[in-house]
N, C-alpha and C positions, 0 to 999 in steps of 0.2 A: 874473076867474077866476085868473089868471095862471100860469105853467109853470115847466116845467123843462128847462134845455136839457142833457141828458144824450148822453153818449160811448159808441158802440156798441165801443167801450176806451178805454181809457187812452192820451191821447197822439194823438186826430182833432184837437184844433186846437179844443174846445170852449168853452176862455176864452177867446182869442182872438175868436171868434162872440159867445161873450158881450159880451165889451168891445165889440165895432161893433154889437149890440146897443145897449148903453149910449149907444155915444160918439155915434149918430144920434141918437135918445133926449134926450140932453142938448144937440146941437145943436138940435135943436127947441125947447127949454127947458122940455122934459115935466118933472113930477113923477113921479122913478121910485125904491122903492126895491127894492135889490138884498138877495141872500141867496146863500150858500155850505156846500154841502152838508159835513161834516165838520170835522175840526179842521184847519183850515187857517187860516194866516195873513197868507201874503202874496198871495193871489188876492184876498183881501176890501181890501187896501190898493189896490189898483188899481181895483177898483167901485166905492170912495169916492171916488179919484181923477178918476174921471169923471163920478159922479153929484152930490160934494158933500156925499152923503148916506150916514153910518156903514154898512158893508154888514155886514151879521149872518150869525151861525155859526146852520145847523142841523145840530143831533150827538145822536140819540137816546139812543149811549154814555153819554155825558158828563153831559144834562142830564133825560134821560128824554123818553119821548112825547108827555107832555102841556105841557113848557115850549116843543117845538117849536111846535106847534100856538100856545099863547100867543105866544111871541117872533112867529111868521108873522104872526097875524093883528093884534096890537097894533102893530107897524110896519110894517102895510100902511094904517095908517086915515090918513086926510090924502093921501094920494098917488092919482096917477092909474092905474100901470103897476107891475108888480109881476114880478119877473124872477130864477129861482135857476138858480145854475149850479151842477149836478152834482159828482159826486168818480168819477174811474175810469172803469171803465164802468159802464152802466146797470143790472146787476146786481150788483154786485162790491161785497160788505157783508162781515160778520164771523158768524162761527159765536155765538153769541147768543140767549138763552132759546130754544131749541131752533128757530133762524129763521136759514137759511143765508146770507139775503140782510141782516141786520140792519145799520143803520144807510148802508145803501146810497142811489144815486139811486132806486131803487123804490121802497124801503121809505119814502123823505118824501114820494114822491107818493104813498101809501096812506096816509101819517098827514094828508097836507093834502088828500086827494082833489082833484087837481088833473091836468093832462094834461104829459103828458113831449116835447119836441121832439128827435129823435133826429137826432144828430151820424153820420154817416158819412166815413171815410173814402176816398175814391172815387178815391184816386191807382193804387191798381193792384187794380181793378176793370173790369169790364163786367158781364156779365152775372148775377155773382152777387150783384152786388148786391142782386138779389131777394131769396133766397135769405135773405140777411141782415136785410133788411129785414121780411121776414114771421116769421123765429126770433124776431125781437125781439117783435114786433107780437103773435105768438100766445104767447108762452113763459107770460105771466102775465095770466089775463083782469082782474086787477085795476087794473092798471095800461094807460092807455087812450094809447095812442102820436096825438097828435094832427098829424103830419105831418114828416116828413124834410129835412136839408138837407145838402146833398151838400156836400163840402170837397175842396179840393184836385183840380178837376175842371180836365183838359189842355188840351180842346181844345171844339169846337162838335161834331165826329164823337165823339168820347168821352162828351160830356155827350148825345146822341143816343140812342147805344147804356145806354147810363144810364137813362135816360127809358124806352125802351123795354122794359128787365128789370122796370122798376117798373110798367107802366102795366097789368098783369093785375090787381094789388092793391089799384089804386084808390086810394092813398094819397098824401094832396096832398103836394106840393114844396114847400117853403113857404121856400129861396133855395138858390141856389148859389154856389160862393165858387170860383176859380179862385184856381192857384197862386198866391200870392203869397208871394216870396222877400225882399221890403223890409220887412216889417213884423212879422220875428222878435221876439220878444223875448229878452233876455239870461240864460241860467240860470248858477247854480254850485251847491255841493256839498250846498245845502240847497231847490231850487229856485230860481225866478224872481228875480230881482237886485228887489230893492223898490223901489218908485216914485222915491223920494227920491235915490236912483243914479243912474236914469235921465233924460240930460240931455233928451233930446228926444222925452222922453212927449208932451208936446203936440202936436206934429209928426206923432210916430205915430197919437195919439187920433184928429187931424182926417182925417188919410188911414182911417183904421178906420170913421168915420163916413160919408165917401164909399163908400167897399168897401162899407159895408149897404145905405147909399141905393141903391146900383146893382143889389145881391145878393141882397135879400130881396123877397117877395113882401110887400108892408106891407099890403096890403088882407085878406088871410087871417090876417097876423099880430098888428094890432093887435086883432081883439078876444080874442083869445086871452091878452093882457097886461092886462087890468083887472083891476087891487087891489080885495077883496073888502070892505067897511068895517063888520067885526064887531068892533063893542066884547069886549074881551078883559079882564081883570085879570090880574098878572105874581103868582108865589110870595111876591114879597117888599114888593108894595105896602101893604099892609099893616103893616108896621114900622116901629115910630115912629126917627125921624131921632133920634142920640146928637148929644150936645154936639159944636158945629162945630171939627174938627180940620183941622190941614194937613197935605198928605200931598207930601211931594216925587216925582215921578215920574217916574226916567230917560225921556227919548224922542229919540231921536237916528237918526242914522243904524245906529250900534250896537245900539240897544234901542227895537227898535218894533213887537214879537209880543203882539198884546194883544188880547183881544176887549173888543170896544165894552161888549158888555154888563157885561164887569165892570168896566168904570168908570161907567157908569151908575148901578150898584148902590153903588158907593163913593159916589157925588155924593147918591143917593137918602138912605143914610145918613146923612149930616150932612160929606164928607169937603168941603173945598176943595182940586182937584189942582192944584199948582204942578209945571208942567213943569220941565225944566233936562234939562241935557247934558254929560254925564262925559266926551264928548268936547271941547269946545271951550270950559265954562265956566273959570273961574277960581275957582267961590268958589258954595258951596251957598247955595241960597236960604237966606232970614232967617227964622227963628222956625218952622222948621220940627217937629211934632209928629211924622211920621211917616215912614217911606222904602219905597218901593214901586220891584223891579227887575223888570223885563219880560225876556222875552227878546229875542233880536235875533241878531247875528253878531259878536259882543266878537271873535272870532277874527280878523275879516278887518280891525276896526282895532285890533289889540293894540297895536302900534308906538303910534301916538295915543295911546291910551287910558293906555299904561303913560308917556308923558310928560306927563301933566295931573300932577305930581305935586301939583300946590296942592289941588287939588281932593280928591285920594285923602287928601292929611294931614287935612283939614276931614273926610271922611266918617269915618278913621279916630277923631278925637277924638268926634265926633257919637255914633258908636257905640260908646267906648270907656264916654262918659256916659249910655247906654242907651237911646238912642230906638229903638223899637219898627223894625226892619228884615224888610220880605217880598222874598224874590227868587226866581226862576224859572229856572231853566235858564240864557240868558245871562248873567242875572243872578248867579245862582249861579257861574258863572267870574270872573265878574268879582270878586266877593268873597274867590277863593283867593288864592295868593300867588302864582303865576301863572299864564300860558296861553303852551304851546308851541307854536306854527301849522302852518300845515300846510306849510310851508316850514322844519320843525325848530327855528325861532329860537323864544329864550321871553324871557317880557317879563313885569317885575312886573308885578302889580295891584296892588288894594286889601287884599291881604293881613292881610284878616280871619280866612277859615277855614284852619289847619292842613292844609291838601293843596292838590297843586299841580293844574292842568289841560292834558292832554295831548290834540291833535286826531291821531284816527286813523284811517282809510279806512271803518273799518266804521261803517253807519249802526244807531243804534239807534233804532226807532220800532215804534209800535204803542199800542193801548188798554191800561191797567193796573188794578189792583184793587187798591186802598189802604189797608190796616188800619194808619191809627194807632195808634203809641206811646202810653203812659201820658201821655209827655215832652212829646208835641204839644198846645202850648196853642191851636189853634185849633178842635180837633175833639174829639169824644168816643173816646174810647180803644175798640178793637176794633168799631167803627162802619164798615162799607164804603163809599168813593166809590170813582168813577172818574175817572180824568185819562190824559194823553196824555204820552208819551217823544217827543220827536224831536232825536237830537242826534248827532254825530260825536266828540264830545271824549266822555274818561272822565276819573275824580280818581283821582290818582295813592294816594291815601291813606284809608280806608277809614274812615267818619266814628265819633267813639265815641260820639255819641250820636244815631244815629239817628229818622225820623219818622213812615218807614213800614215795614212787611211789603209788599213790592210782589208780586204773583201776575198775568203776561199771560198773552192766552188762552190758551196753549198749558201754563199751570199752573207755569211755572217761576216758582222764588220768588226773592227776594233782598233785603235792605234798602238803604233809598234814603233820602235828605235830612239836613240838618243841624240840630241844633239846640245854637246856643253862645249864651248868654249872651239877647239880647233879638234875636237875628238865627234867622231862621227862613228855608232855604234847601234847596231842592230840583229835580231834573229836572222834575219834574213839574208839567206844564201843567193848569190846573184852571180849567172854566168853572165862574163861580160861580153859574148861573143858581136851581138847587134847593138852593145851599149858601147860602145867605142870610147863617146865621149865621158863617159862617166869615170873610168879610169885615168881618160886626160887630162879633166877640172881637178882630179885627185894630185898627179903627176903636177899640175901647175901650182898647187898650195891655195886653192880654192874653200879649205875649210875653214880658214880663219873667219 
């Protein structure tokens, strides 16, 4: 059947749950695999981390209702245990074909009709915890609350009077989690510090896999995690594979915002991806066809990044002679001529694009609505997608040959992305799941 473990808000300690979900799960050495509600990037880096196994984006926005559906059930087949971790809280979606709650924790469990496990937070609680517990429970009969688990509970009289507010509603406890102050994890100014930061992820995993062992009720919850095994087909299976290209693609600690699916899609294609690292290589892979930039955090290692010079010369001649270049958001800084940090210092880059990249306090994120340019050779001109903004830095210099009319929900407009020469660059985060062709025109050298 498998669930959702959703936040009665933002900020109960849901991934967290998740992950000692997981990391028991993977002590056992279950087949499990994981899924994350929205566009999110580095909570899916961590589910892999402990599962082994690619954790998947579900984003209604982004790729529509029926590819969630697809993506769920097509990498649910082969595994045992099947486990999504929420965005927000359990209601908390976007205003959206006239649907308040759209693209929320609810709204996936009504597109996968599956039951929700609701995250409480119980540190300064008693008795309304009821109260809570039943808003949620009754607010939408479509969505079936299959039992509670209380976080951040003090004491044995605490969790007492706890038990007690609930036990009128009948609604099983399905674990408790008592404070714990060791097994933070580390944020900064774009979220969660990613895996590959953290030295003592495995330390933390195996204590998180204790914490569930001791904290969950596993007899109520394992059958509530059985992966459903409905053969499915994807949008794009059907497309025949182009002649085999190589595609170099940043991954480093700098640049590693990517959803699994769109390199899947790449590999489906015909691409071969050659990893490398603009932070510590010396020298671009060999015979490369293609260049693919991910986003990441180019900001927090500018300093690095801006002394690889061997490397930046290599990409500058590679580009100069026209290999097809995509980049994304980090990606996209990384290609101006520089990034100023959030400590004021600025530091070349790859000083491709004509504008420089400054980090400023404001965050810009949200969903967006994309009308292609004429100029955009990936897409059809005046064609709408949707992609995601999440970024701190702005370009100092305002591109002259733009790739979108960008419109967010709130209808403000503005133009976004670059297009010089065979480099195709923008804020803008795009699952490729229902965009098939746009990774294909990329795959065929379409940017020239």
């Amino acid at each position: 059947m498998a669930f959702i473990i959703a936040g009665e808000r933002s900020g109960v300690g849901k991934t967290t749950i998740t992950l000692a979900l997981l990391s028991f799960l993977a002590r056992q050495q279950e087949w499990i695999q994981s899924f994350k509600v929205g566009p999110d990037y580095i909570d899916p880096m961590f589910h892999t981390q402990v599962t082994g196994r690619p954790c998947r984006n579900l984003d209604p926005v982004l790729t529509g209702p029926d590819y969630v559906q697809q993506c769920f059930f097509r990498h649910c087949q082969g595994t045992q245990y099947a486990l999504i971790e929420g965005v927000m809280g359990l209601f908390d979606g976007v205003c959206f074909h006239q649907q308040n709650d759209y693209a929320s924790t609810a709204h996936i469990a009504r597109i996968l009709n599956i039951p929700v496990v609701l995250v409480i937070d119980a540190s300064r609680l008693s008795g309304s915890v009821g109260a809570i517990a039943q808003g949620y429970t009754n607010f939408d009969p479509q969505v079936r609350v299959a039992g509670i688990i209380l976080n951040r509970v003090g004491s044995d009289r605490h969790l007492e009077l706890l038990k007690t507010a609930l036990e009128p509603l009948q609604m099983p406890i399905l674990g408790v989690f008592r404070r714990q102050e060791n097994i933070a994890l580390r944020h900064r100014h774009l979220g969660l510090v990613p895996t590959e930061e953290v030295e003592s992820f495995p330390q933390i995993q195996d204590r998180l896999a204790t914490i569930a062992q001791n904290s969950l009720d596993w007899d109520q919850i394992f059958p509530l995690l059985g992966a459903p095994q409905t053969a499915v087909s994807l949008l794009w299976d059907e497309i025949p594979p182009h002649t085999p290209v190589r595609i170099g693609i940043a991954r480093d600690r700098a640049f590693n915002f990517y959803y699994q699916d769109n390199l899947d899609l790449l590999e489906h294609l015909g691409a071969e991806l050659i990893p490398w690292s603009p932070l510590h290589d010396s020298a671009l892979p060999p015979s490369l066809d293609r260049l693919y930039f991910v986003g990441g955090f180019p900001e927090v290692f500018a300093e690095e990044l801006s002394h690889n010079r061997d490397v930046i010369q290599q990409l500058q001649a590679a580009i100069a002679n026209g290999i097809p270049t995509y980049a994304e958001c980090g990606g996209l800084m990384y290609l101006s001529q520089s990034i100023t940090d959030l400590a004021g210092e600025t530091w070349p880059m790859a000083e491709i694009l004509p504008t420089h990249t400054i980090m400023e306090k404001r965050l810009t994120l949200g969903y967006r609505q994309a009308i292609p340019y004429p100029n955009n050779p990936l897409l059809s001109a005046n064609t709408a997608i949707w992609g995601h903004e999440f970024h701190r830095s702005q370009l100092q210099t305002p591109s002259a040959s733009p790739l979108y009319q960008l419109c967010d929900l709130y209808r403000n407009q503005y133009q976004e992305g670059w297009k010089l020469g065979s480099v195709y660059a923008s804020y803008l985060h795009l699952h490729w799941g229902n965009l098939p062709h746009f990774p294909k025109k990329f795959i065929q050298g379409l940017l020239k």
